[in-house]
Structures are given as structure tokens and as C-alpha cells.
C-alpha positions as CSV (number, residue, x, y, z in Angstrom):
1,X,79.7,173.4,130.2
2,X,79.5,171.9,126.9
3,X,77.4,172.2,124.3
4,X,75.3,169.1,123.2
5,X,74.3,168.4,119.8
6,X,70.7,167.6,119.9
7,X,70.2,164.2,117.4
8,X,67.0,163.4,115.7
9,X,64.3,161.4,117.6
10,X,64.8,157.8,117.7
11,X,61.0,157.1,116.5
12,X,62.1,159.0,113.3
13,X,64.8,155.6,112.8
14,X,61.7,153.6,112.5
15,X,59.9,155.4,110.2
16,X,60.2,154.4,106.4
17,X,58.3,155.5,103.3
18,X,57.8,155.0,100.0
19,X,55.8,156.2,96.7
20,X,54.5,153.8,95.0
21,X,54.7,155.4,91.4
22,X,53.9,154.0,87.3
23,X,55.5,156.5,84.9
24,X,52.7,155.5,82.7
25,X,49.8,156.8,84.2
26,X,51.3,158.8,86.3
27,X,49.1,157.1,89.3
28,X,50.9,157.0,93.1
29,X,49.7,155.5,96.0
30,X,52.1,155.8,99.3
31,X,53.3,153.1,101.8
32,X,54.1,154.4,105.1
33,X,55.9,152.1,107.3
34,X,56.0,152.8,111.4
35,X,59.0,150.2,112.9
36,X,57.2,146.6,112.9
37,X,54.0,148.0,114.3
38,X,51.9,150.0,111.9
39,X,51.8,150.3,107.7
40,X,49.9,153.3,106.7
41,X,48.7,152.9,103.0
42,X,47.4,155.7,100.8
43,X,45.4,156.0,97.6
44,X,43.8,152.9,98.3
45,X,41.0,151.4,96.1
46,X,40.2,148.1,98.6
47,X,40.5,145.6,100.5
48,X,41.6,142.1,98.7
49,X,42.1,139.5,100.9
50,X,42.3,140.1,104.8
51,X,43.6,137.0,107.5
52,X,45.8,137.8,110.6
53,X,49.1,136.8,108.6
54,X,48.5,138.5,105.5
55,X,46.6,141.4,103.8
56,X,46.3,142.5,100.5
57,X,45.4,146.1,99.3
58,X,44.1,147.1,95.8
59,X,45.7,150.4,95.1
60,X,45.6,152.0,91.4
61,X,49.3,151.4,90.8
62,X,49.8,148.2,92.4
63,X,48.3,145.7,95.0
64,X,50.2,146.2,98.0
65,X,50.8,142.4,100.6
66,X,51.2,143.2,104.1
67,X,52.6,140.2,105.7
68,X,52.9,139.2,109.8
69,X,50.9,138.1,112.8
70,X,48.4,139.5,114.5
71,X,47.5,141.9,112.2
72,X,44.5,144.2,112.4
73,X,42.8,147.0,110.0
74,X,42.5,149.6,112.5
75,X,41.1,152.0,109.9
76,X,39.5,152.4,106.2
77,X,37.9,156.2,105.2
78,X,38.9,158.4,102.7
79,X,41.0,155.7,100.4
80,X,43.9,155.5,103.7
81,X,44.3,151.8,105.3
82,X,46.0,151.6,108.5
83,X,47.2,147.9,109.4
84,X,48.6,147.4,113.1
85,X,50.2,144.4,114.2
86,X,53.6,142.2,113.9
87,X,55.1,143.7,110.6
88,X,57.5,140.9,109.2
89,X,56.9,142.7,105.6
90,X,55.4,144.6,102.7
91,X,55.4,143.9,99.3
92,X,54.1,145.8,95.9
93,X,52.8,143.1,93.3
């Protein structure tokens, strides 16, 4: 019998992250991207602008676009955003 090497789970592939970090004021907020599905944002001050095709996020560091279709805020407490939907991209402004 041989031996198999057990490799990492697939759903970890789709998972990307990111601090989003000033080396002035030391400030960081983090982006949390799930495959095309989810964007998790932390450190969040509010809500900017929100459509189904784009939605912008006031952070201290940066505002943070969330671009793609269908796209939903499926939660706000605590200064955490969680946007669901068809993830084309995310950019820091």
C-alpha cells in the first residue's frame, strides 16, 4: 500500500488576503478575498456608494471599490463588511 501525501484543501486556492497598511499612521484595515464569491473587509469606517456593480468602502487607510454583478452587503457590525456576489475585482483608492 502506498502512502498518500495529503495536499491542502482546494477552498484554501481561493482564498487571498491582503493588509491594507500606511507607514505613516501606522493605520491597517484588511481585505479578505473568498474565490469570486465573497470579499470580507475589516477596519471599516462606512459605506460610500453601494449599486449591484460596484461598492465603495471608507476604511482609515484607504477607500476600498468592490467591483461585479449581483452584489449584496450581507453584513455591517463591529467595523467588518461582508460583500457576496460575482467578484470581477477589488481595488484600494
Amino acid at each position: 500500500m502506498k502512502n498518500k501525501i495529503k495536499s491542502s484543501s482546494p477552498l484554501r486556492a481561493f482564498i487571498r488576503g491582503t493588509d491594507a497598511y500606511d507607514t505613516v499612521t501606522k493605520e491597517a484595515s484588511s481585505v479578505e478575498i473568498i474565490g469570486n464569491k465573497r470579499v470580507v473587509i475589516e477596519q471599516a469606517a462606512g459605506i460610500l456608494a453601494y449599486e449591484t456593480e460596484q461598492v465603495r468602502i471608507s476604511t482609515k487607510v484607504y477607500t476600498i471599490v468592490v467591483n461585479g454583478r449581483e452584489l449584496t452587503l450581507n453584513s455591517y457590525a463591529d467595523g467588518i463588511i461582508i460583500i457576496d456576489g460575482k467578484i470581477r475585482g477589488v481595488c484600494l483608492e
